[in-house]
N, CA and C atoms as a LAMMPS dump frame, in Angstrom:
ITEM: TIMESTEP
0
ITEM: NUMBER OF ATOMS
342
ITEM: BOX BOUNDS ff ff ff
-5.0000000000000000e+02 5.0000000000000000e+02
-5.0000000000000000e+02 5.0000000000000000e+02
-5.0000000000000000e+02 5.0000000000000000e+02
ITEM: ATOMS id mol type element x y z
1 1 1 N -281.585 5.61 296.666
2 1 2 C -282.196 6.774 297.292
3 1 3 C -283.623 6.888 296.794
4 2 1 N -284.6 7.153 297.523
5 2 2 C -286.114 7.148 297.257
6 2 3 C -285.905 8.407 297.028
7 3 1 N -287.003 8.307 295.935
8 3 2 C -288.28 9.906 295.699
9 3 3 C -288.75 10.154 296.477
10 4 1 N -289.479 11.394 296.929
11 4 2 C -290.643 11.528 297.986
12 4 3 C -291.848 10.731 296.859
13 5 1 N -292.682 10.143 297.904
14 5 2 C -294.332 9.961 297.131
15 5 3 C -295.322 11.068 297.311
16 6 1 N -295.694 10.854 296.005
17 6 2 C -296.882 11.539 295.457
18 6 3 C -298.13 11.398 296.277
19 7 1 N -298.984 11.188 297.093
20 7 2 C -299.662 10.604 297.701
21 7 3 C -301.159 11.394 297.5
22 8 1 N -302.106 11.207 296.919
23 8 2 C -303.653 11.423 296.779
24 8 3 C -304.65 10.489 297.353
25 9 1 N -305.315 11.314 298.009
26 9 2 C -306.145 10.407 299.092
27 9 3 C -307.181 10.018 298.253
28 10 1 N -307.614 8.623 298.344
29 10 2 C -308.871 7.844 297.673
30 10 3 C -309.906 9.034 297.33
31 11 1 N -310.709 8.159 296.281
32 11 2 C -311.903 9.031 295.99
33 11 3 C -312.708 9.155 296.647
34 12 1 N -313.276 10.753 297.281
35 12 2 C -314.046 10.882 298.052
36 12 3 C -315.189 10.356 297.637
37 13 1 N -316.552 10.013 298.727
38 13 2 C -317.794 9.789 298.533
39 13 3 C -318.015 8.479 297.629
40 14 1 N -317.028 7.212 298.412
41 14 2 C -317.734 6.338 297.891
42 14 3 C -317.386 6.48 296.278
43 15 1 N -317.246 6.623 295.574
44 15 2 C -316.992 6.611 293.99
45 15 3 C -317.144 4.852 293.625
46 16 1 N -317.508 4.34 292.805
47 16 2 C -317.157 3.082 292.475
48 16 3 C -316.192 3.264 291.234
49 17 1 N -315.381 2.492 291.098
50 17 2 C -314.274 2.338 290.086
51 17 3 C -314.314 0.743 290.476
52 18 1 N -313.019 0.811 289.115
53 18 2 C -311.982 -0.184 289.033
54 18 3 C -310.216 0.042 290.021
55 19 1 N -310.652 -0.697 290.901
56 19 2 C -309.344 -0.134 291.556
57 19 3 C -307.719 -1.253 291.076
58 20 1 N -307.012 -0.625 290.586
59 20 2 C -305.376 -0.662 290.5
60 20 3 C -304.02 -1.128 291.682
61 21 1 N -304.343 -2.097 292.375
62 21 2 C -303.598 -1.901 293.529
63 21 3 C -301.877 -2.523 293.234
64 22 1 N -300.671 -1.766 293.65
65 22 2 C -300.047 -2.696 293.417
66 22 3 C -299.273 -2.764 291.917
67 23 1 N -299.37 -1.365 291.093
68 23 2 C -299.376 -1.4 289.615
69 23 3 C -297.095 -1.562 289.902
70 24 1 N -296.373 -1.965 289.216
71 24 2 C -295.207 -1.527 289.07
72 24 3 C -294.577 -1.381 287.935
73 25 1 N -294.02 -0.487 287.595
74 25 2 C -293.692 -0.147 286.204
75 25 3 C -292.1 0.157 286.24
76 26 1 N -291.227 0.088 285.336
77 26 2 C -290.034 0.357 285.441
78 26 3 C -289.731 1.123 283.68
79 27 1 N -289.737 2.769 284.152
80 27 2 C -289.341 3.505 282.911
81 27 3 C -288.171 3.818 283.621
82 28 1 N -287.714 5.062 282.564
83 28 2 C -286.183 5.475 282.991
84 28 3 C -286.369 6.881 282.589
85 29 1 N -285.745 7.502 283.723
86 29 2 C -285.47 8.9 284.048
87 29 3 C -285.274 9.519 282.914
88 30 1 N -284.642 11.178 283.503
89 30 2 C -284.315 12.28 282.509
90 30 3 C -283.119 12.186 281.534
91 31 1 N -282.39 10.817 282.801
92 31 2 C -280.958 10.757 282.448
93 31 3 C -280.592 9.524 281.53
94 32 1 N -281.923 8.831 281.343
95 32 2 C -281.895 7.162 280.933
96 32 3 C -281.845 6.246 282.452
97 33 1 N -281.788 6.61 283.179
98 33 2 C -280.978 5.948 284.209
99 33 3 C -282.525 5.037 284.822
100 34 1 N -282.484 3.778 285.046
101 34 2 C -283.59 2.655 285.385
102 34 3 C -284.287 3.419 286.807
103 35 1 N -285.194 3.459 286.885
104 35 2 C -285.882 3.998 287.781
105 35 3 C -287.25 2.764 287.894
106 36 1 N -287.962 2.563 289.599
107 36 2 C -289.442 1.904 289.147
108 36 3 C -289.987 2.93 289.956
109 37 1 N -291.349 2.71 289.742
110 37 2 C -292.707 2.991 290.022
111 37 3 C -293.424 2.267 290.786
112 38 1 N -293.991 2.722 291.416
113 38 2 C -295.138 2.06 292.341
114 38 3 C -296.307 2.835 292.625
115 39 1 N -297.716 2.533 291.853
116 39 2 C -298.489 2.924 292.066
117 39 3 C -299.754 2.178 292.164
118 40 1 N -301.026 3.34 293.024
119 40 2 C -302.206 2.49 292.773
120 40 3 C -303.019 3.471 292.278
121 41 1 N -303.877 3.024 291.753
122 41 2 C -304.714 4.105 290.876
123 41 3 C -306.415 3.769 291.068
124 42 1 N -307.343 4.345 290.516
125 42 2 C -308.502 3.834 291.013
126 42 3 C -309.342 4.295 289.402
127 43 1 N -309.777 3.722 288.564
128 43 2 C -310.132 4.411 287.315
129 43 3 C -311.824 4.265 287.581
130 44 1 N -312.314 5.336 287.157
131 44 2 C -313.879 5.817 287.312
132 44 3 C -314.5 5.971 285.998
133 45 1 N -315.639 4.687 286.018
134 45 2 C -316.14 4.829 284.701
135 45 3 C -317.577 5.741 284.838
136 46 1 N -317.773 6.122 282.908
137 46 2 C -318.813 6.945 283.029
138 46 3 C -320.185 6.189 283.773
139 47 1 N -320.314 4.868 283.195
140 47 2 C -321.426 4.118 284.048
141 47 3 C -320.876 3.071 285.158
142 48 1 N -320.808 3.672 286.391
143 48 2 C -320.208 3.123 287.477
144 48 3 C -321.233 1.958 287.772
145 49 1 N -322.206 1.679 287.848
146 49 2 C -323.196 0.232 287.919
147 49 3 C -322.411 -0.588 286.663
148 50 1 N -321.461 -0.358 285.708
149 50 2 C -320.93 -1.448 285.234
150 50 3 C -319.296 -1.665 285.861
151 51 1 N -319.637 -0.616 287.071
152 51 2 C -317.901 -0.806 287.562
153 51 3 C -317.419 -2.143 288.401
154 52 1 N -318.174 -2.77 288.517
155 52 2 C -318.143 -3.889 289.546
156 52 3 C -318.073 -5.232 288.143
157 53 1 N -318.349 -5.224 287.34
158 53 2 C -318.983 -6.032 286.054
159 53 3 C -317.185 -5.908 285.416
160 54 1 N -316.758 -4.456 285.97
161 54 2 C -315.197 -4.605 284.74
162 54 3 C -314.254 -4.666 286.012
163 55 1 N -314.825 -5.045 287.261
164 55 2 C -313.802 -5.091 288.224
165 55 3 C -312.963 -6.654 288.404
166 56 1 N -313.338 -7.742 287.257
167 56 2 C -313.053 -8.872 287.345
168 56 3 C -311.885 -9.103 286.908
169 57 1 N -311.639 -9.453 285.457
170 57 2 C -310.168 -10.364 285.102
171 57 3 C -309.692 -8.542 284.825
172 58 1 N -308.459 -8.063 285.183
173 58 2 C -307.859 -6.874 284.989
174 58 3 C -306.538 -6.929 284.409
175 59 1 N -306.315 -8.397 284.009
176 59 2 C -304.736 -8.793 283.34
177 59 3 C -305.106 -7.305 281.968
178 60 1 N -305.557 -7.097 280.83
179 60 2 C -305.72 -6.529 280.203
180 60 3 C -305.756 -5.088 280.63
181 61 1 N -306.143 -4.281 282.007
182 61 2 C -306.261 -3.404 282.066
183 61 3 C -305.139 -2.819 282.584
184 62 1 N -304.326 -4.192 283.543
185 62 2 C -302.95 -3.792 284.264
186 62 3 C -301.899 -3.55 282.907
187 63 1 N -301.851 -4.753 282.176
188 63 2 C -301.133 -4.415 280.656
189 63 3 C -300.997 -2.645 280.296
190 64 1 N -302.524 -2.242 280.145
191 64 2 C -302.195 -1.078 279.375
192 64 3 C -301.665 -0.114 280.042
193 65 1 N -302.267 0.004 281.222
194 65 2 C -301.372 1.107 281.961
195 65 3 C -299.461 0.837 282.354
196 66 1 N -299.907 -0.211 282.502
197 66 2 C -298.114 -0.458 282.414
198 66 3 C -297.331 -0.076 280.736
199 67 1 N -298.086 -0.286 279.953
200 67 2 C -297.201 0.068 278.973
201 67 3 C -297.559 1.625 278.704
202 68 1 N -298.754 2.381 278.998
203 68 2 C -298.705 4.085 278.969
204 68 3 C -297.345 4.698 279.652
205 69 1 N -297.625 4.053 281.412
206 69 2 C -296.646 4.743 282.369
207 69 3 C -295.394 4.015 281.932
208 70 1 N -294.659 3.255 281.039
209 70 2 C -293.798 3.069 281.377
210 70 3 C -292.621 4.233 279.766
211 71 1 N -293.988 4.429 279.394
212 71 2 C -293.403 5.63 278.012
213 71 3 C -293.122 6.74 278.702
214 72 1 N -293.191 7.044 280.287
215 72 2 C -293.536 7.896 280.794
216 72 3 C -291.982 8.649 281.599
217 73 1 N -291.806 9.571 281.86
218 73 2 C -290.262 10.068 282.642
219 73 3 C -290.936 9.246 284.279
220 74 1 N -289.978 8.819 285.003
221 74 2 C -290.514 8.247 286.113
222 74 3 C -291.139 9.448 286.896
223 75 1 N -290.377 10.545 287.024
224 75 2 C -290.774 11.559 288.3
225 75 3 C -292.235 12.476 287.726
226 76 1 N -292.577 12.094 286.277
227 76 2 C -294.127 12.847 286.023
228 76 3 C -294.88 12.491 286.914
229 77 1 N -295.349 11.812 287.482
230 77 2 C -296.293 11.598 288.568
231 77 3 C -296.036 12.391 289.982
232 78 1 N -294.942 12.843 290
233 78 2 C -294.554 13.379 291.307
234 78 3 C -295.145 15.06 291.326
235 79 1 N -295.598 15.662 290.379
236 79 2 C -296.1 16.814 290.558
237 79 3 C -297.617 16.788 290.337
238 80 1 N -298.279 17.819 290.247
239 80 2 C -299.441 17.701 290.339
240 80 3 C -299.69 18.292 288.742
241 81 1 N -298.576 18.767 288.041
242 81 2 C -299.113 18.771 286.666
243 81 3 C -298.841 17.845 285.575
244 82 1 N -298.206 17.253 286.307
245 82 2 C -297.7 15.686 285.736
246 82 3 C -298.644 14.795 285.842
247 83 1 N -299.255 14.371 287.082
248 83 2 C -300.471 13.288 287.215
249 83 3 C -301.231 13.93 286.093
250 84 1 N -301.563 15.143 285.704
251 84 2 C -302.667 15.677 285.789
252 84 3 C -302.806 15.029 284.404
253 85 1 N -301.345 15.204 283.534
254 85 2 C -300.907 14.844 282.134
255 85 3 C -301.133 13.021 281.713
256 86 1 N -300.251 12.729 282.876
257 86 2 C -300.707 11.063 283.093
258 86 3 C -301.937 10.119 283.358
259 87 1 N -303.082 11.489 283.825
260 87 2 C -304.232 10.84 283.775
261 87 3 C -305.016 11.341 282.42
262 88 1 N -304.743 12.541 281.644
263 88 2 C -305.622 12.321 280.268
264 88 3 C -304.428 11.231 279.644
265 89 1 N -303.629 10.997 279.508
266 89 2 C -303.259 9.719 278.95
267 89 3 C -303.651 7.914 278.808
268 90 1 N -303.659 8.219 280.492
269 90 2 C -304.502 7.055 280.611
270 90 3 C -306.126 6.766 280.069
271 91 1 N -306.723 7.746 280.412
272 91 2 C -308.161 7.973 279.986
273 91 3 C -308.208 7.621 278.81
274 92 1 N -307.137 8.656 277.472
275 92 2 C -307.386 8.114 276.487
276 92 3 C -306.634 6.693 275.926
277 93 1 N -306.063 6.434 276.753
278 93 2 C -305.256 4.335 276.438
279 93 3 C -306.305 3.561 276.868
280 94 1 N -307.038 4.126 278.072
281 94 2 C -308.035 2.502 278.309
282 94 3 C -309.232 2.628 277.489
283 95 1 N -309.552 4.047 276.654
284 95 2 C -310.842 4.721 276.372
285 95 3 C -311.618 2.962 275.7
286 96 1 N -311.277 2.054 275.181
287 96 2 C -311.667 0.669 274.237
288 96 3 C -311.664 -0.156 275.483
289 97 1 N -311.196 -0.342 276.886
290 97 2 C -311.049 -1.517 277.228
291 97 3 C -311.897 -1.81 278.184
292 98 1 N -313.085 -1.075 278.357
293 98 2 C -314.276 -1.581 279.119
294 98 3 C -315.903 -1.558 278.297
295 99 1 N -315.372 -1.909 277.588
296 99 2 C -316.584 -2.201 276.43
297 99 3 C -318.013 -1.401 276.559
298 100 1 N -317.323 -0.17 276.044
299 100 2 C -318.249 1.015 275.376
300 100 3 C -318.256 1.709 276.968
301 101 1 N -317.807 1.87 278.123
302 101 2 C -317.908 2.508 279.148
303 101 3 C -316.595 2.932 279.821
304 102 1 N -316.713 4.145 278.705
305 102 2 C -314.862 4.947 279.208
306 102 3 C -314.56 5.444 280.286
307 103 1 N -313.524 5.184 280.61
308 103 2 C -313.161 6.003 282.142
309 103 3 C -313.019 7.393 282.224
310 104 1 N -313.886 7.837 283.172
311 104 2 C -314.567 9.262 283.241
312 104 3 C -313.227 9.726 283.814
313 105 1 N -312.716 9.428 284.836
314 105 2 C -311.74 10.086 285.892
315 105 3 C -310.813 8.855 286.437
316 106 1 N -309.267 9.534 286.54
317 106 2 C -308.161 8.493 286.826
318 106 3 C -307.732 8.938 288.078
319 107 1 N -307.935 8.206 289.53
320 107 2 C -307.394 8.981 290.731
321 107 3 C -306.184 8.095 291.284
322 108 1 N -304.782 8.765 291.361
323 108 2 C -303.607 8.297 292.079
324 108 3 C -303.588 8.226 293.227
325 109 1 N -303.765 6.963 293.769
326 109 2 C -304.028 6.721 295.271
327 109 3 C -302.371 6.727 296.079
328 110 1 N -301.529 6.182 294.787
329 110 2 C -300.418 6.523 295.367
330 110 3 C -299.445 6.148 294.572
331 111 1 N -298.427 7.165 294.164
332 111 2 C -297.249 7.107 293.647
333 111 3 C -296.085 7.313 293.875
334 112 1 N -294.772 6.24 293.905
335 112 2 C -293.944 6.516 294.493
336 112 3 C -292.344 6.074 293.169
337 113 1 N -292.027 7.271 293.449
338 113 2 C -290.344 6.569 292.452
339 113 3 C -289.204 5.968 293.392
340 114 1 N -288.548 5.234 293.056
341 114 2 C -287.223 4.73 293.898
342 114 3 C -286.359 4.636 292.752
């Protein structure tokens, strides 16, 4: 049985990021019970002219967020005070992994539990 998805429309106005497409994570519910994830995310650094420069090898960046969200209850993303929680998390997990240019803002392009 599916979750409903979470669904947040891209960043308005052009934003440059690092975009996330495709992320899948498999934590486990309230109950323990195996649940996955499917999301895409779009992370916004403070100096976006180096966003294209950290848009290359992302094995390291997919890593960390998979191991944040997967500490995570699956259905936090499904509210809007949950993302809200899941994105200062993320912010502060990748804050080291774009060399000295932290991600300003984390936008959920789309999240879905099954």
């Amino acid at each position: 049985l599916k979750s409903p998805a979470a669904t947040v429309t891209s960043p308005a106005g052009g934003i440059q990021g690092v975009s996330c497409q495709g992320v899948v994570v498999d934590p486990r519910d309230e109950k323990g019970n195996p649940r996955i994830v499917f999301c895409d995310l779009v992370l916004e650094l403070e100096n976006p002219r180096a966003a294209n420069a950290a848009d290359g090898d992302r094995t390291e960046v997919r890593r960390a967020i998979y191991d944040l969200l997967r500490g995570e209850p699956a259905r936090e993303g499904l509210s809007p005070e949950g993302r809200a929680r899941l994105k200062e998390k993320l912010k502060g997990g990748l804050k080291g992994l774009f060399a000295g240019n932290p991600v300003k803002e984390v936008y959920f392009t789309r999240y879905e539990v099954d």
